[in-house]
N, C-alpha and C positions, 0 to 999 in steps of 0.2 A: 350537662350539669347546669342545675339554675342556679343562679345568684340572686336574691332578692337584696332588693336598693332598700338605704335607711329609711325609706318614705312609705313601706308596703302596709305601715300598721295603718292607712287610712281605709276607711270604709270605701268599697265600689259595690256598688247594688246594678252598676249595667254590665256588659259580657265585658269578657278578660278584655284587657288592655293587650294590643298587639308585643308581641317579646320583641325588647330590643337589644342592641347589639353597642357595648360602647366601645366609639371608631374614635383614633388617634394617626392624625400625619405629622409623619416629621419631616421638615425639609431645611435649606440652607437659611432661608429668613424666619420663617415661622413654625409654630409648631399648634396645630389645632387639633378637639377635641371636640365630639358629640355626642349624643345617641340618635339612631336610625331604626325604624323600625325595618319590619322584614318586606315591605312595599317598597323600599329605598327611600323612605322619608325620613328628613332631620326633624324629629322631635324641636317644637318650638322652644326657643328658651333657653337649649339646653348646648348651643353651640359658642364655644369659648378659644378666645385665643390668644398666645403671648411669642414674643420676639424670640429667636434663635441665633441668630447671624454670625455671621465669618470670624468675628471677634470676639466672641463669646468665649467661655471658660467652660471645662470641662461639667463643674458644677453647677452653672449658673445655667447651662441649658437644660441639666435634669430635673433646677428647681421649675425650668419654666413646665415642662413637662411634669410635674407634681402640680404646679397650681390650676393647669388647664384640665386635668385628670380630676381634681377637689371642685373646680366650679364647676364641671360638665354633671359627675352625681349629684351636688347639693343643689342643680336645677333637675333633678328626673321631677316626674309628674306624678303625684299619688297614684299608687297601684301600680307602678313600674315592676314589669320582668324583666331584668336583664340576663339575659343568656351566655353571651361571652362576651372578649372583649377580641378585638379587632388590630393594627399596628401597623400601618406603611411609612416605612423609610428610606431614604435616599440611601443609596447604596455605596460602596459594596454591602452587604449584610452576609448573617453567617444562619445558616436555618441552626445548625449543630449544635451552635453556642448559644446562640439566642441575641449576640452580639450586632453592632452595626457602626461602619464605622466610613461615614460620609465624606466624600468630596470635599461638601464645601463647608463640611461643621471639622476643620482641624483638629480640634482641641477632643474629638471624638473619634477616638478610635479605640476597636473591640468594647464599645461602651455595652454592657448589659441591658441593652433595652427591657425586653422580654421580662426579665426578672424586676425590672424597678415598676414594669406598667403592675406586672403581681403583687407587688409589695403597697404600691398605692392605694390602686384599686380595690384590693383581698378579689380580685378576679382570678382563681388558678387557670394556671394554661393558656395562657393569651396567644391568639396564633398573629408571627410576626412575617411578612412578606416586602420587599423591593415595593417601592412606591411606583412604580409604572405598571406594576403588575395589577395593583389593587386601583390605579387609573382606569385599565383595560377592561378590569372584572365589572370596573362601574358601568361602561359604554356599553358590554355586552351585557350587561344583568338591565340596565334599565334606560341606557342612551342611546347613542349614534350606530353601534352596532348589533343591536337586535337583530337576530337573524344572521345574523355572518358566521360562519364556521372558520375561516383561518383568516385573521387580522392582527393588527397591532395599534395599541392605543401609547400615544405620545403625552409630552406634558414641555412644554416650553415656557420657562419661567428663569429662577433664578438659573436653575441647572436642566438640563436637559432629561428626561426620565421615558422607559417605557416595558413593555408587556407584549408578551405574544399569545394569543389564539391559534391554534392549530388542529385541523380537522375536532371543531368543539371543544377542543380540551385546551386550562392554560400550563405554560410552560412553565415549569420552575427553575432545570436545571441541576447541574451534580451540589451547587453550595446556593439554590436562589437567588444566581445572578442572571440569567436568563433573560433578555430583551434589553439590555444595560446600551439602548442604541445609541443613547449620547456619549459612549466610549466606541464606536464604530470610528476609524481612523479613517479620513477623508486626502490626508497628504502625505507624501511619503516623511519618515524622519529624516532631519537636515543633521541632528547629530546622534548618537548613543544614546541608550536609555528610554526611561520613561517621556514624554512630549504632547502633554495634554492642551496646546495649541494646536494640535492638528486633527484632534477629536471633531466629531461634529459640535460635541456640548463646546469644546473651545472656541467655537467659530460664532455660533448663533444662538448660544444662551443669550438673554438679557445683558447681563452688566459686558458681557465680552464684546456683544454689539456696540453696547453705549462706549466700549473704551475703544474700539476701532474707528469708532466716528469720531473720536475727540484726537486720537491721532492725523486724523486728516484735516484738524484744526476746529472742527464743529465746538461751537462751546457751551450747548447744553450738557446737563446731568445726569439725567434720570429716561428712562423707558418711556414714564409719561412725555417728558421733552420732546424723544426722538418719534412719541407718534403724532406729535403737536409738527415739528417739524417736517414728519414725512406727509401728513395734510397739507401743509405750506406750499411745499415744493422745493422744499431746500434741497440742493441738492446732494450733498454731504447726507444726510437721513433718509433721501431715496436712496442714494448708493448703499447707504450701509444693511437697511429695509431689504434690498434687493439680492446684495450680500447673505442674507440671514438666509433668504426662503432658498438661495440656489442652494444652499449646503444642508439645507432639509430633503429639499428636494433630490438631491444626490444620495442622502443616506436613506432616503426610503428605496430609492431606485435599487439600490444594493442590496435591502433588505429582500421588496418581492424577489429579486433575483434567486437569492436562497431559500425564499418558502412560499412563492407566489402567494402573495395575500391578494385578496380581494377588496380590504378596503382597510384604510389608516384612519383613524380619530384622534384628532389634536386638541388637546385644552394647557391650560396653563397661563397667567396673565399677559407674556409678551405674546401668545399666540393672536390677542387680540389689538395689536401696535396698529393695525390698519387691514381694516377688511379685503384688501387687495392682495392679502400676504396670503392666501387660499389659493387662488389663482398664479400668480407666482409662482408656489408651490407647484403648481399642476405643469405648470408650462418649461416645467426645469425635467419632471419627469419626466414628460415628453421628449423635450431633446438630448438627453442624459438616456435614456432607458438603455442598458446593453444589451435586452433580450425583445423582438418584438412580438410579446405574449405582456410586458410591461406595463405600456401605456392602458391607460381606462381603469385602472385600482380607482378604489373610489376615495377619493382626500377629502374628510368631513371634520366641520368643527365640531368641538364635542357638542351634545347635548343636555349638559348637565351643569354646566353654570361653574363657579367655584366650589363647588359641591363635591365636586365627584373623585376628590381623595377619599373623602368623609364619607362617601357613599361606598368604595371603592374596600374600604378598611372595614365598614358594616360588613361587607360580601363576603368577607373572608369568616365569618361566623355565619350570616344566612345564606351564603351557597357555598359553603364547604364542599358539596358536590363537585365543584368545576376546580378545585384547586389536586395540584398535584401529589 
């Protein structure tokens, strides 16, 4: 079904304007919005974004998601198609409901996604998928994994996020939680219950690093800090740097274990804390692997910049094809 954008009454006298697709990421700090056409390109102009974060209110993150939804249409481009609309979310999420009710957005739980991108947008149908999923579908539609039939694409930021590929096809799962590796348990529980310190996302998300390195006395703040101090040499921001990648490196080792992949794709802003964190990565699989059919998966960063939710979220309207 097409949608035509407020902007269709201008004149075009050259061919159709490629159909695009408006992509929506939600995650623990931010929430972004664009159109993409069906090449995997962000329409210039057209990419908008507003705060989310841990402290937020229930409302106050829907409005941001309403104004990033209102500036991504009020920039489409004269002669705009847009075709559907798109939705990656940190999870859990619920395909059923259409609900999603994040980690690290509290105040959000069984939130109607789904139905409020409809109500914004007048987009019917908006297809809503797990953010590591629509990470994956970017790598493999237009990054780092062209060409790979059974992988997984990562995302290492505020929380941990990912997607699986398998023999060509992505995973979704019995509710689209499927690839959720930064919930992959790295330690055994010390007590009862839930214990998401021993998750991998507990261990080597972003702010989890920077608060394990201020435990061991380090006194910077931020992500940025600890990649300023692991260039230094400090040693407290190497340990904790070194920290991060073994417990990637452990949770992919576990991963090919159960579906020997061929190759992982990493994006996400701490993934880029220090170009040395690739190798690290590589050198933990190596010694961690419990099967030796393990080592030589291939550990790439992404190819797609910050981009590739946004691209990731396009995919789920222009290759419908590959979704379960």
């Amino acid at each position: 079904m097409v949608w035509n954008s407020a902007v269709t009454n201008a004149a075009v006298d050259q061919a159709p304007a490629r159909p695009l697709a408006l992509a929506i990421d939600v995650g623990g700090t931010k929430v972004e919005a664009a159109l993409v056409d069906d090449a995997a390109r962000v329409a210039p102009g057209t990419r908008h974004r507003e705060a989310t974060g841990a402290e937020n209110t229930r409302d106050g993150i829907a409005d941001a998601v309403r104004r990033v939804i209102d500036a991504t249409l009020a920039s489409a481009p004269p002669g705009s198609r847009i075709t559907g609309a798109g939705v990656g979310s940190a999870g859990p999420i619920s395909l059923e409901r259409g609900t999603v009710s994040p980690l690290n957005l509290a105040a959000w739980r069984d939130f109607p996604l789904a139905a409020l991108v409809a109500e914004q947008s007048g987009i019917p149908n908006p297809t809503l998928r797990l953010d590591g999923l629509c990470i994956l579908l970017a790598e493999h539609w237009a990054g780092a994994l062209r060409g790979y039939r059974t992988a997984m694409g990562m995302v290492v930021s505020t929380g941990i996020g990912g997607g699986l590929l398998i023999e060509g096809r992505l995973v979704g799962g019995r509710t689209g939680n499927a690839g959720h590796v930064g919930q992959i348990q790295l330690h055994t529980h010390e007590q009862p219950g839930r214990d998401l310190t021993v998750t991998l996302e507990g261990i080597a998300a972003g702010p989890r690093v920077v608060a394990w390195a201020q435990q061991q006395g380090w006194q910077g703040r931020t992500g940025e800090d600890l990649a300023a101090g692991y260039a230094a040499g400090d040693p407290i921001a190497v340990a904790a740097v070194q920290r991060c990648a073994r417990a990637i490196g452990e949770g992919i080792a576990s991963v090919c274990a159960l579906v020997d992949l061929e190759a992982v794709a990493i994006g996400g802003g701490f993934s880029r804390v220090t170009p040395e964190l690739f190798d690290l990565i590589r050198a933990t699989v190596a010694e961690v692997a419990p099967l030796d059919t393990i080592p030589g998966v291939e550990i790439l960063p992404s190819a797609l910049s910050d981009e590739g939710p946004l691209i990731g979220a396009a995919g789920l309207v222009h290759r419908a094809d590959l979704l379960p």
